[in-house]
C-alpha positions as CSV (number, residue, x, y, z in Angstrom):
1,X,99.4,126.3,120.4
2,X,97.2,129.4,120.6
3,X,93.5,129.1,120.6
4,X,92.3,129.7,117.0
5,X,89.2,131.5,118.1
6,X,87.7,133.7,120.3
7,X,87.6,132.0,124.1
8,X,84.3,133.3,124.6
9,X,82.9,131.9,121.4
10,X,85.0,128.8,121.6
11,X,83.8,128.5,125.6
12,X,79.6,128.6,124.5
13,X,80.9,125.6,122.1
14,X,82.4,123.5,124.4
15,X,79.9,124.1,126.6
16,X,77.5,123.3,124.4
17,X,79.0,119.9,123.7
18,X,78.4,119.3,127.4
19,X,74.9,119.5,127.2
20,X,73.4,116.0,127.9
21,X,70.0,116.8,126.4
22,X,71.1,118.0,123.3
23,X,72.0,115.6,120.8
24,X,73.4,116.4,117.8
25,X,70.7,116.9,115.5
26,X,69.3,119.5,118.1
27,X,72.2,121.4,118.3
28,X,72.2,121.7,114.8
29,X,68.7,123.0,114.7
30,X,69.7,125.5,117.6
31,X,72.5,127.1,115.4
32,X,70.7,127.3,111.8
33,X,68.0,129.2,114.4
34,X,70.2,131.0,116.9
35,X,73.4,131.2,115.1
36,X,76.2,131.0,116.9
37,X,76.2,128.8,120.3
38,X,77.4,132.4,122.6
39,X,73.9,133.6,120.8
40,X,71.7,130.5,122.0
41,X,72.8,130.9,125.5
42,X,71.9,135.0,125.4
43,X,68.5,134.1,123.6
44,X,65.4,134.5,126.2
45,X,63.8,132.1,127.8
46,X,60.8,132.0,125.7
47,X,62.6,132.3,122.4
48,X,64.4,128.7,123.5
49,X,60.9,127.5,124.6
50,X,59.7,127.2,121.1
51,X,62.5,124.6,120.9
52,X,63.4,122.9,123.9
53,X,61.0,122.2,126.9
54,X,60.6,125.0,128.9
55,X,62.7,123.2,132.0
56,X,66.1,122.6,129.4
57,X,65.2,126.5,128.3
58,X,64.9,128.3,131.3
59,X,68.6,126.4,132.3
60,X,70.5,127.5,129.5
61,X,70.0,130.5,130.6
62,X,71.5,130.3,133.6
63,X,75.3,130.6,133.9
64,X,77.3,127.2,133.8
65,X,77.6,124.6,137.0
66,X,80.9,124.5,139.1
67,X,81.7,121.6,137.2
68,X,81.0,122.4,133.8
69,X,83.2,125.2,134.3
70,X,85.8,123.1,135.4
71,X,85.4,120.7,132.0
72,X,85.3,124.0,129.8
73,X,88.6,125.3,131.5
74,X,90.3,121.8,130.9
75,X,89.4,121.8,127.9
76,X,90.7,125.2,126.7
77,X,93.9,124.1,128.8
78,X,94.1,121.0,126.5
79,X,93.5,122.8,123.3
80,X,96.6,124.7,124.4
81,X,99.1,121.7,123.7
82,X,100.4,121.2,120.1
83,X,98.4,119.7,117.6
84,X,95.2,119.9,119.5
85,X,92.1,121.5,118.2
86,X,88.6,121.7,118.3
87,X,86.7,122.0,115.1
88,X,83.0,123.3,115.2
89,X,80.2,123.6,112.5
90,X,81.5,126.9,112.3
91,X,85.1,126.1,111.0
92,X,86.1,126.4,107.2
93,X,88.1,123.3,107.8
94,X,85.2,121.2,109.1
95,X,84.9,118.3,106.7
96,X,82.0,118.9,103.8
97,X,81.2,115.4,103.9
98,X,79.7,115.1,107.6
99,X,77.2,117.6,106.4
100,X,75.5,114.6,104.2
101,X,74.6,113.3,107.6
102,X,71.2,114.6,109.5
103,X,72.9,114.8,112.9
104,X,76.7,116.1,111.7
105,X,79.1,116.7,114.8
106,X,78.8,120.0,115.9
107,X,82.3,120.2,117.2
108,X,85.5,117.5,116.8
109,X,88.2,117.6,118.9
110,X,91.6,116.8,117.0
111,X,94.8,115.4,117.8
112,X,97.4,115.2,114.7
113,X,97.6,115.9,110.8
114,X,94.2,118.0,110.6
115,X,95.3,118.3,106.9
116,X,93.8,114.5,106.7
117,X,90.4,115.4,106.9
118,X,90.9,117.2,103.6
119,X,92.3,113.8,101.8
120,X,90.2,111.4,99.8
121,X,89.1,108.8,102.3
122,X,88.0,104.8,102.5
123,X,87.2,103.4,105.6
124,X,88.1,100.0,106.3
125,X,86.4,98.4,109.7
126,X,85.6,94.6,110.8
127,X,85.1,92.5,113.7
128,X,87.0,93.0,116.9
129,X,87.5,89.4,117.2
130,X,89.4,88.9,114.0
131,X,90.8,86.2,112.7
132,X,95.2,86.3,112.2
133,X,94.2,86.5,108.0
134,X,91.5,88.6,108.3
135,X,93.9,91.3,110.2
136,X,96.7,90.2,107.5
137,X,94.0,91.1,104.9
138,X,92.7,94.8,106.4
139,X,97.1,95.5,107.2
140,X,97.5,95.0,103.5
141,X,94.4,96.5,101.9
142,X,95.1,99.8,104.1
143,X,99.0,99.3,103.2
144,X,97.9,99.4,99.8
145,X,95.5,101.8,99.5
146,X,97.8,104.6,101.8
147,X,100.2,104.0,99.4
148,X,98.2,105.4,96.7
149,X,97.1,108.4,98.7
150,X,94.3,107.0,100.3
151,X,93.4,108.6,103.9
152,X,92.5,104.8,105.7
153,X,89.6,105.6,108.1
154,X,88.8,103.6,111.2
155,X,87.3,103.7,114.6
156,X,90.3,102.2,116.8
157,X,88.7,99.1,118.1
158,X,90.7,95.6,118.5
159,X,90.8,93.3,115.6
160,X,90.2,94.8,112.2
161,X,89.8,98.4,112.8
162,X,93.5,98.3,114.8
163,X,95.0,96.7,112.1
164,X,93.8,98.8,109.3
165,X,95.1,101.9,111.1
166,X,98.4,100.0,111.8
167,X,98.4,99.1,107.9
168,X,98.1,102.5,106.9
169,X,101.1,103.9,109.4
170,X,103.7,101.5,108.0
171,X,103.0,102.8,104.7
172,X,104.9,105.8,105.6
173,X,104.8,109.5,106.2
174,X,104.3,110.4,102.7
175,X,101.5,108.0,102.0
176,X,97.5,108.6,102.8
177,X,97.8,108.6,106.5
178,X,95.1,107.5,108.6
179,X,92.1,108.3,110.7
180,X,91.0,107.3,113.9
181,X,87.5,108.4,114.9
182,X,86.8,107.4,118.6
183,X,83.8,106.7,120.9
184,X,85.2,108.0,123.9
185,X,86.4,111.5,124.5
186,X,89.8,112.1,122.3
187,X,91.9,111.8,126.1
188,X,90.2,108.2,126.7
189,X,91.8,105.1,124.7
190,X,89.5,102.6,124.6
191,X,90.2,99.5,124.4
192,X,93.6,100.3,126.6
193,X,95.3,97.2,124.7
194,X,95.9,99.9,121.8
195,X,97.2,102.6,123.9
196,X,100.3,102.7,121.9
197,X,98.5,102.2,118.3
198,X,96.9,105.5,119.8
199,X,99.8,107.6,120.3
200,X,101.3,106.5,117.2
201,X,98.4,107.5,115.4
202,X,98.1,111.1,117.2
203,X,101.7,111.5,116.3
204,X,101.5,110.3,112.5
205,X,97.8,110.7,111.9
206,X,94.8,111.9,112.9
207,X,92.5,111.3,115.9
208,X,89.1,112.9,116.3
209,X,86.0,112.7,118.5
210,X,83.0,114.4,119.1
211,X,82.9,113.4,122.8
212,X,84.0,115.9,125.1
213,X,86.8,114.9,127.3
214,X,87.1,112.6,130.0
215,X,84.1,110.9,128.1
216,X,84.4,106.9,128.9
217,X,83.2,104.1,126.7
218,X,79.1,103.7,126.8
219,X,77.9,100.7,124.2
220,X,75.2,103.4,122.3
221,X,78.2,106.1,121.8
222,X,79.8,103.7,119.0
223,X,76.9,103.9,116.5
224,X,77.6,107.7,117.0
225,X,81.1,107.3,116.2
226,X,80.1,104.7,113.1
227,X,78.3,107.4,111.0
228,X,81.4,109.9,111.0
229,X,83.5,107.0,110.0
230,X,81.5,106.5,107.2
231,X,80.8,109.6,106.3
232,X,84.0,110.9,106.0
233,X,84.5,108.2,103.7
234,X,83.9,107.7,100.3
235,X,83.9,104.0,100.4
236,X,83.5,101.4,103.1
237,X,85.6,98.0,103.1
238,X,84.3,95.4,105.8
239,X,87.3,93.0,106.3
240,X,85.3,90.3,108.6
241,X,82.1,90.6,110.4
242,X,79.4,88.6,111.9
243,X,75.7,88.8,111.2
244,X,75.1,91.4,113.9
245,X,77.9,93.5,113.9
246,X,78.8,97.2,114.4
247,X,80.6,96.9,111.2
248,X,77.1,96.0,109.1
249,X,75.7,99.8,110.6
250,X,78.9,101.3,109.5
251,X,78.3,99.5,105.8
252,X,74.3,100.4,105.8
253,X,75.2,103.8,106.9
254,X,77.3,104.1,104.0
255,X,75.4,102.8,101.7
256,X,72.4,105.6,102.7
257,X,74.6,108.4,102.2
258,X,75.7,106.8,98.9
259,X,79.1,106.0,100.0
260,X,80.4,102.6,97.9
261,X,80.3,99.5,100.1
262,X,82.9,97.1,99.7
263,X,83.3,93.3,101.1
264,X,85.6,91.0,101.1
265,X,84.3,87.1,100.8
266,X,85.8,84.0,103.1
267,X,84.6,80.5,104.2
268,X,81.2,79.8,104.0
269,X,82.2,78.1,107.3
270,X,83.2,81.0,109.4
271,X,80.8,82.9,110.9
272,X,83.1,86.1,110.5
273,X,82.2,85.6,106.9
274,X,78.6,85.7,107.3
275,X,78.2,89.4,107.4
276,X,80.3,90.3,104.4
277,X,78.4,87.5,102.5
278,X,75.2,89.2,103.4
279,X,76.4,92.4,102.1
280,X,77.4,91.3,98.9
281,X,74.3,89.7,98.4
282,X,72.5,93.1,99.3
283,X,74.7,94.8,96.7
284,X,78.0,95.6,98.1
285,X,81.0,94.9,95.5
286,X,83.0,91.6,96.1
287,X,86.8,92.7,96.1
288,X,89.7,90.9,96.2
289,X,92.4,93.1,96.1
290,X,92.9,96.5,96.6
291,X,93.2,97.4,93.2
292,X,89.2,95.8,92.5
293,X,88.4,99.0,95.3
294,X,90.4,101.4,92.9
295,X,88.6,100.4,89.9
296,X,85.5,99.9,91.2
297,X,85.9,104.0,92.5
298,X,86.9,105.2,89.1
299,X,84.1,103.6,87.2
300,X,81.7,105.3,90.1
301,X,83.2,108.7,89.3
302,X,84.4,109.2,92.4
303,X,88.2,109.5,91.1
304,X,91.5,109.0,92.7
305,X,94.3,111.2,95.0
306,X,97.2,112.1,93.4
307,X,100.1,109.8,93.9
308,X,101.7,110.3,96.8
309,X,105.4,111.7,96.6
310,X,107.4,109.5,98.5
311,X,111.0,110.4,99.8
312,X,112.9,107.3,98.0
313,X,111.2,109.1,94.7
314,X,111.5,112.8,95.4
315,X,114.1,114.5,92.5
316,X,114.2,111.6,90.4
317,X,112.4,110.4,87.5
318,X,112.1,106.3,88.7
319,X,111.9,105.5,91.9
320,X,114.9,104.7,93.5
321,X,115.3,100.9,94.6
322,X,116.1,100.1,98.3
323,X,118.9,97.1,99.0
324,X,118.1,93.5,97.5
325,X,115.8,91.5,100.2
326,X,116.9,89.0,101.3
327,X,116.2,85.3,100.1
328,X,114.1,84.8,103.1
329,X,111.8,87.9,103.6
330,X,108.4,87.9,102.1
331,X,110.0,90.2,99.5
332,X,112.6,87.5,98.2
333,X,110.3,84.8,98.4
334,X,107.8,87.0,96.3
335,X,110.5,87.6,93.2
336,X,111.7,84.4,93.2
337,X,108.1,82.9,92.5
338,X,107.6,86.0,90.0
339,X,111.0,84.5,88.1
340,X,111.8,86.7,84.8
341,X,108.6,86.3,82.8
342,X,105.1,88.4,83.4
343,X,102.5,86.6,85.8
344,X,99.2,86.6,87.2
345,X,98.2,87.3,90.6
346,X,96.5,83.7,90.2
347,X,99.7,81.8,89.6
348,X,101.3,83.7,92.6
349,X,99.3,82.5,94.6
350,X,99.7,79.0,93.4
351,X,103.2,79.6,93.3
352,X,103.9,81.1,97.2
353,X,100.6,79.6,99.1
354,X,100.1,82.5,100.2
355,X,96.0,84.0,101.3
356,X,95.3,87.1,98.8
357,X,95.7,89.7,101.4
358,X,99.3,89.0,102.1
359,X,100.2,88.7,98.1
360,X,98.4,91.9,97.3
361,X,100.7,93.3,100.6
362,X,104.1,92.5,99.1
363,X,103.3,93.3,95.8
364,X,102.3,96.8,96.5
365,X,105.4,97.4,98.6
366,X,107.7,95.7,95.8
367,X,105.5,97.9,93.0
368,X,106.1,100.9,94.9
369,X,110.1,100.3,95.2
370,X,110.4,100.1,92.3
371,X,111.1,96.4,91.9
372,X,108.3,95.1,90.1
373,X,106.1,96.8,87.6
374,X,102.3,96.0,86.9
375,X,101.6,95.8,83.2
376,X,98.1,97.2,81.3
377,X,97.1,93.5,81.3
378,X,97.0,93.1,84.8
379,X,100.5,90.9,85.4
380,X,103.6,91.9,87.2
381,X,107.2,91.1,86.2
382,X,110.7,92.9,87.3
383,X,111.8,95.8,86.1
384,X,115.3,94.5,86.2
């Protein structure tokens, strides 16, 4: 792919990135005074000095290390391979909504769909150490939500955040797609347990990281990665969490940049429960199903994507249904409980003994092929 910029502007960037004593609310400062980053490494000395301490000023004005040259050349040679990029303050592309944040990213390095950072997002994150229903619950939320157009946001950890992104893939190419914002550099997968989940994602999605690359997991670089997560969202769903968890920072994050925070309730037993109990009593909106999210985002203003076209529907005017399931699928099982009369999601779940997540999972795919149909009152039926 050919670089999209100028190498000697796009060099002073990545260079900048590698800067250890710049953090990101620094470099932002540097640019709104310098302008570009080729211009803060020709500023003088004592024009940086006003800034920086004289030591960091007087060495950005020296030419680069042997070895940061060698990081800036791998890194040009890996923006060079299709569907790589690197996306900098600069950009028209770069993402309005990180600018709500004090410290935005000054540069993200991309591997995908960078069309998804323009889609309406929700973030969905939880506990590494899920429970099997709470992953159930974040598959089918982000299922259900992608298929509506929604761009499912999440940082790639085990447990919740992994499902979520898996969730969102299986609802298909022409659904919202996902987002997986790393704490490592974009070359690292971290945990290596979802090495695959991570090429899948680079191939149907969207990874991003501000890291430069070769950058390995360090504890304080995932609150970093936590604030783009959740400001590229509009809303924030936290699947399971305990009482101290990355997932609450990701929420209160949210919340202060006046993002929606959603929370879904469990056992008063489980300590994975304890953390979206606290949030909802804080103020965060107790949902259900993914439709509560929906609704609770239109009465906010906040509005909805256009449907997503998918291929079964494309040139018709009803969507086209797939073969019968069969008797023993989730599907089957599903419209045999639902019988030839309108019902409630309540009664389904009397009816199946199924946990909320995985009703609101099959019902969205049967909705969306055209089986079922949802009525203004709130019950499905068949539409045949």
């Amino acid at each position: 792919m050919p670089l999209t910029a100028d190498e000697h502007e796009l060099r002073a960037w990545i260079r900048l990135g590698l800067e250890r004593e710049l953090d990101a609310a620094r470099i932002r400062e540097l640019l709104a005074v310098f302008g570009m980053p080729q211009d803060i490494y020709a500023a003088s000395t004592g024009s940086l000095a006003r800034h920086l301490d004289s030591d960091l000023a007087a060495r950005l004005r020296q030419p680069p290390d042997a070895d940061t040259l060698t990081a800036i050349d791998g890194a040009l040679a890996w923006l060079r391979e299709p569907s790589h990029r690197l996306l900098t303050l600069a950009d028209p592309d770069y993402p309005p909504s990180l600018l709500a944040l004090h410290d935005p990213p000054p540069m993200l390095y991309l591997n995908g769909r960078v069309e998804l950072l323009r889609r309406p997002a929700i973030a969905v994150v939880g506990a590494r150490s899920a429970t099997a229903g709470g992953m159930d619950n974040a598959r089918a939320f982000a299922h259900y939500l992608a298929q509506r157009g929604w761009c499912v946001v999440s940082g790639l950890a085990s447990g919740i955040d992994a499902a979520a992104h898996e969730g969102a893939l299986d609802a298909g190419p022409d659904a919202g797609g996902t987002i997986a914002v790393l704490g490592t550099g974009i070359d690292v997968v971290y945990p290596a347990r979802n090495r695959a989940l991570a090429h899948r994602t680079a191939a149907q999605g969207l990874l991003a990281s501000e890291f430069p690359l070769g950058t390995r997991a360090l504890p304080f670089f995932f609150p970093k990665r936590n604030r783009i997560v959740a400001a590229l969202s509009r809303g924030v769903l936290v699947v399971e969490a305990a009482r101290q968890s990355g997932s609450l920072i990701t929420a209160r994050l949210a919340s202060e940049l006046g993002r929606e925070v959603f929370a879904i309730p469990g056992s008063i037993h489980s300590p994975l429960s304890r953390g979206c109990h606290a949030l909802i009593r804080q103020g965060a909106k107790l949902v259900e199903s993914g439709e509560d999210i929906l609704e609770e985002l239109r009465q906010s203003g906040l509005g909805l994507p256009p449907a997503p076209v998918h291929e079964a529907t494309k040139g018709t005017h009803a969507p086209t249904r797939g073969p019968a399931p069969s008797a023993g699928s989730d599907a089957g099982i599903l419209l045999r409980a639902l019988g030839h009369d309108p019902v409630d999601t309540d009664t389904l779940l009397a009816r199946t003994q199924w946990d909320i997540g995985r009703l609101n999972g099959q019902l969205g795919m049967l909705e969306v092929s055209g089986a079922i149909q949802r009525g203004a009152d709130g019950r499905y039926s068949r539409t045949g």
